[in-house]
N, C-alpha and C positions, 0 to 999 in steps of 0.2 A: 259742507258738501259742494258749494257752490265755487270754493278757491279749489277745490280738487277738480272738479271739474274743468274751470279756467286756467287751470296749472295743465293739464293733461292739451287740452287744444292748441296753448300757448308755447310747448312743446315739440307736438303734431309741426305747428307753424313753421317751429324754428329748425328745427330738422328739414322740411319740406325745402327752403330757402338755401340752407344750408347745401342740400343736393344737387338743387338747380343750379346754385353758381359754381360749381366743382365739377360741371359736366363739361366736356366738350361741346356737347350739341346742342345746338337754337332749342329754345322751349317746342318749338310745334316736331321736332323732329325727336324727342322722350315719348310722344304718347304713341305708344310700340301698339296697342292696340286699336286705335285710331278712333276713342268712342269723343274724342274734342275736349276731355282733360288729363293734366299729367296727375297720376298718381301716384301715389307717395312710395310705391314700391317700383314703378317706375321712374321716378328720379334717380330713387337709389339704384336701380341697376344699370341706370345712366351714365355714373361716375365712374363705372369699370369699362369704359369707353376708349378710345385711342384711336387717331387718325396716322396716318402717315401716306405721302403723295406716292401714289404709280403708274406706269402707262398701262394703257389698258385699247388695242388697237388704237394705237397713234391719239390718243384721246389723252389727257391731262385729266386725272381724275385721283378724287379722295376718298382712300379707304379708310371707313370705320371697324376696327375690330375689335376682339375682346382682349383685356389687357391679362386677362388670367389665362388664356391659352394661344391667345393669337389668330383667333380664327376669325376670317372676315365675316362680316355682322351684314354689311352692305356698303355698295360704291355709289359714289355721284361723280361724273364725268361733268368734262364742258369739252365743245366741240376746239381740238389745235388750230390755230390759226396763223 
């Protein structure tokens, strides 16, 4: 019972890892519901991620969207200079 159990977390892990690095976005910016960890269903909806650069009022900014329909997720700007 006890390798089924350690088989099952080990797992859990590898998957979890596996998500995180296939994401576009910094680990702090996957915990979509902001409780201060990424969860494992939030990693995975992580990876259908995508950025691509636009202007957005004369601002240099990256849009995150979803790769399954396109539709923006949310932008980060930085001020043009």
């Amino acid at each position: 019972m006890k390798k089924i159990i350690l088989s099952f977390i080990m797992i859990y892990l590898l998957c979890y890892l596996v998500f995180v690095n296939l994401s576009v976005l910094k680990y702090n910016e996957m915990d979509f519901n902001q409780n201060g960890f990424v969860e494992l269903s939030e990693a995975f909806q992580s990876i259908d991620i995508g950025t691509r650069k636009v202007n957005i009022d004369s601002k240099i900014c990256i849009e995150y969207f979803s790769l399954k329909d396109g539709i923006t997720i949310f932008d980060k700007c930085k001020n043009s200079s």
